[in-house]
ROFI-468021 format. One line per field, with one value per residue (C-alpha): residue number from 1; residue in three letters; x, y, z. Coordinates in steps of 0.5 Angstrom, whole numbers, plus 2048, in hexadecimal, padded with zeros to 3 digits. Layout:
N
resi = [NUM_...]
resn = [ala_...]
xx = [X_...]
yy = [Y_...]
zz = [Z_...]
end
This chain:
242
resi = [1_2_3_4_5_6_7_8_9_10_11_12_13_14_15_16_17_18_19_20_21_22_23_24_25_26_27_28_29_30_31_32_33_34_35_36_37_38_39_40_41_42_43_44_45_46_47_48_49_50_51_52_53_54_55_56_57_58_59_60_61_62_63_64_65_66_67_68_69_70_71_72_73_74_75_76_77_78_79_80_81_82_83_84_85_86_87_88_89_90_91_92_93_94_95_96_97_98_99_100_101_102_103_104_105_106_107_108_109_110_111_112_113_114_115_116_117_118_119_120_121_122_123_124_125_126_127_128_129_130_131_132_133_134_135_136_137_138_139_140_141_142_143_144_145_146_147_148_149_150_151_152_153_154_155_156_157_158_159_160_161_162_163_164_165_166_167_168_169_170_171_172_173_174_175_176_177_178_179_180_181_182_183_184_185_186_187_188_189_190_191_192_193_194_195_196_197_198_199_200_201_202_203_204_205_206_207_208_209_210_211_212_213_214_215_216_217_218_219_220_221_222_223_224_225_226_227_228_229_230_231_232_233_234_235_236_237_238_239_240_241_242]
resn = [unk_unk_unk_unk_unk_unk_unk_unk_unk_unk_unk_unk_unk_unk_unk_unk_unk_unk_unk_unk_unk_unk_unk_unk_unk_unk_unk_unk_unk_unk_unk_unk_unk_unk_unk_unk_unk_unk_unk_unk_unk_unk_unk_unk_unk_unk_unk_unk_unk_unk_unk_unk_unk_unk_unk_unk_unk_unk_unk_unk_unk_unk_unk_unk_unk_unk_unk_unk_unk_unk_unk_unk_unk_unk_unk_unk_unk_unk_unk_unk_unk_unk_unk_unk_unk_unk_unk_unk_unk_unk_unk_unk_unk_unk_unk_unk_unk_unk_unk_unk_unk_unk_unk_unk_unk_unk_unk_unk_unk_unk_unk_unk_unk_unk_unk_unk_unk_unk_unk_unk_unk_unk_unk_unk_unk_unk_unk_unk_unk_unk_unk_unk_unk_unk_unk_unk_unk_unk_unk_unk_unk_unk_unk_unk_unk_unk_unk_unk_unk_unk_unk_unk_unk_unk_unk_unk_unk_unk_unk_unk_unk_unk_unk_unk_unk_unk_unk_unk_unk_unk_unk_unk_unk_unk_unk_unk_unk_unk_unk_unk_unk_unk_unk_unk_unk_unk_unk_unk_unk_unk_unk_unk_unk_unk_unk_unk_unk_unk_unk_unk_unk_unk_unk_unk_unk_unk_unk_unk_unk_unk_unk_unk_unk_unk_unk_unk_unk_unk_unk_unk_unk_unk_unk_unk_unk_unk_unk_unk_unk_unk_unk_unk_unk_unk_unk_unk_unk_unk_unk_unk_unk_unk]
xx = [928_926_91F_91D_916_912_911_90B_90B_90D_915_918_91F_921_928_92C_932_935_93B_93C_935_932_92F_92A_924_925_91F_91A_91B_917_91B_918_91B_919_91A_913_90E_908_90E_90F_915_91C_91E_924_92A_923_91F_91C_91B_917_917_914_910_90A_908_90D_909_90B_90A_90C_913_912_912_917_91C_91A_91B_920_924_925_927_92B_930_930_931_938_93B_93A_93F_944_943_943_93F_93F_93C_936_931_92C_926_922_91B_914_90F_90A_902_907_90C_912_917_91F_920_928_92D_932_937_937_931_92D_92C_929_925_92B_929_922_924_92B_928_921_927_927_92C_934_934_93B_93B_938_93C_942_93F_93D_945_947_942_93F_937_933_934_932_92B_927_923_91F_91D_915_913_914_91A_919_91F_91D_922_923_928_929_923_926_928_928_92A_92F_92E_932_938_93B_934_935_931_92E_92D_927_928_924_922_91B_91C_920_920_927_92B_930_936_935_937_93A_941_945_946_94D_949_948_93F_93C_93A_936_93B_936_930_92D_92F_92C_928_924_922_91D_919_913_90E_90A_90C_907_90B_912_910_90E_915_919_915_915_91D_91D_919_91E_924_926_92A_929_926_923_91F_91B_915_90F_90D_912_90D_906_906_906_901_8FD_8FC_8F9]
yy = [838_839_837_839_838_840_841_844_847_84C_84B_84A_84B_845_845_841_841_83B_837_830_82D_831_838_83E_840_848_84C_84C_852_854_858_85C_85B_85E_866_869_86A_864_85F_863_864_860_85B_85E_85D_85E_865_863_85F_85C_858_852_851_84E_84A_846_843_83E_838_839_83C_835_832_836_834_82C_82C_832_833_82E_82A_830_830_828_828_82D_828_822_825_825_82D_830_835_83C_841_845_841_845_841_846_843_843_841_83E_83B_834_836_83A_839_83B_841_841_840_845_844_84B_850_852_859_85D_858_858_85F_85D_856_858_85D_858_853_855_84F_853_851_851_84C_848_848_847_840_83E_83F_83B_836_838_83A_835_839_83F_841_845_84B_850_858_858_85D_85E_861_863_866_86B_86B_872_872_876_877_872_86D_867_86A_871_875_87C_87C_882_885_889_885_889_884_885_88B_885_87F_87C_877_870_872_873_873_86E_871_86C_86F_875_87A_880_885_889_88E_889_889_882_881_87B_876_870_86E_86C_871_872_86D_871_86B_86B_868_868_864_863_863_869_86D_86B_86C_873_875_872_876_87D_87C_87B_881_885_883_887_885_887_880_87E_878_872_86D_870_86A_865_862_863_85D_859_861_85F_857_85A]
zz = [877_87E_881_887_88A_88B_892_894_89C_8A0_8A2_8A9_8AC_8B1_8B5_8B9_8BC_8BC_8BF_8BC_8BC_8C2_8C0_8C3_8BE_8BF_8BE_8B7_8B3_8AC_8A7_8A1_89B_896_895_895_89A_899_898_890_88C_88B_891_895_89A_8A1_8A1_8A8_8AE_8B3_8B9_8BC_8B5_8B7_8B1_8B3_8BA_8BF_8BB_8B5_8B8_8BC_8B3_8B1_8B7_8B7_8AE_8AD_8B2_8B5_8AE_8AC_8B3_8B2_8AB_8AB_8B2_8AE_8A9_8AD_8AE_8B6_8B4_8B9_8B8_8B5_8B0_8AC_8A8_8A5_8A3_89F_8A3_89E_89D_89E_8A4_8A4_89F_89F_89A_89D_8A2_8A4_8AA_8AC_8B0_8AA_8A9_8AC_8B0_8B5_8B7_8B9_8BC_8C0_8C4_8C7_8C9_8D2_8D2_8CE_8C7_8C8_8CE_8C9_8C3_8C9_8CC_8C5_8C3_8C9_8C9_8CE_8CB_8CE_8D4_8D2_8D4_8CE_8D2_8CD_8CF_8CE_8C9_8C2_8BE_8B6_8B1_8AD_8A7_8A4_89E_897_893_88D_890_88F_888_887_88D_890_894_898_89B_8A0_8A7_8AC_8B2_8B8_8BD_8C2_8C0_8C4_8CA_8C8_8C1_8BD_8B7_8B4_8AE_8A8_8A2_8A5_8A5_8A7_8A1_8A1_8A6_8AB_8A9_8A9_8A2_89E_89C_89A_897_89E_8A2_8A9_8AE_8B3_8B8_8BE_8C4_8C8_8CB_8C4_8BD_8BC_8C0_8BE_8B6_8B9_8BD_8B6_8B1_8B5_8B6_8AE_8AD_8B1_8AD_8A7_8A1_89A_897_89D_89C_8A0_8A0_8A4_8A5_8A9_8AE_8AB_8A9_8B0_8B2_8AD_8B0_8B6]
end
């Protein structure tokens, strides 16, 4: 028998890039979970992304870094391990702080859609002066705006879903938005077809999430395949903070 304590919360996405005991905060992404719109339906693989998640404000990251971050890059050198690369710590932000719900050391997805591109410094300049030890020479510079992630998938999933649609990309996409193959292939005529439950992330940027949200449902509406099918509500959850 397992026991495990009921979270109550939002849930927030952190990320390091780490080298031995020195490491980088990247910026704070919230995911959407569940399958339907206003947070219904079973949970999924991410149907949407944005970030910076304001819920997470200065002082609390300040909390999560000095009682999680920081404990968790200590604890992994303390067992002898040179640890380099990407920590994902995903939390539920409760009435009594945040706790850890996993830890993963890859990107998570597809809060890495919206993540990477805010970085002005090169992701992979960091990755590199991680792998060599060199990290704590690396400044951390971050594009102003917002970036969301729209995930648009196979209507079933996260059960049985279709494969094999036909996709009809967007002749034009709207300034600084685009879109990135997940569950994706070429069939024997060369056509990009389904190849997954989630299939498609249109991702965007602007000066506000508003107008972020706005480029990423217009390029998703573009879009066509025959199962086409996404949440209406990534972001409006921090939108309706405001």
């Amino acid at each position: 028998m397992l026991i495990e304590d009921c979270l109550v919360g939002e849930e927030t996405s952190i990320h390091l890039i780490v080298s031995g005991r020195d490491y980088l905060l990247l910026p704070v992404a919230q995911d959407h979970k569940r399958a339907g719109d206003n947070d219904t339906g079973p949970n999924t693989g991410g149907m949407g992304t944005y970030s910076p998640a304001e819920i997470v404000t200065p002082e609390l990251l300040a909390r999560i870094d000095r009682e999680i971050c920081r404990p968790s890059v200590e604890a992994i050198a303390a067992e002898g391990i040179d640890f380099r690369g990407t920590l994902f710590i995903g939390l539920m932000l409760t009435a009594t702080g945040p706790q850890v719900l996993e830890y993963n050391t890859r990107f998570g997805d597809p809060e890495t859609q919206v993540i990477l591109p805010r970085l002005a410094t090169d992701p992979l300049e960091l990755m590199w002066a991680a792998s060599q030890g060199r990290l704590e020479q690396m400044p951390l510079a971050l594009k102003p705006g917002y970036a969301v992630c729209v995930v648009v998938a196979a209507r079933g999933y996260p059960g049985s879903y279709p494969k094999g649609e036909v996709i009809i990309l967007p002749a034009e996409l709207p300034p600084e938005t685009w879109i990135i193959h997940a569950g994706t292939a070429l069939n024997d005529r060369h056509q990009l077809v389904s190849a997954g439950g989630r299939v498609l992330g249109v991702c965007a940027q602007a000066a506000s999430l508003c107008a972020a949200v706005g480029q990423a449902y217009t390029a998703c509406d573009r879009l066509q395949y025959a199962s086409k099918y996404f949440r209406r509500d990534i972001g409006a959850r921090q939108l309706n903070r405001k």
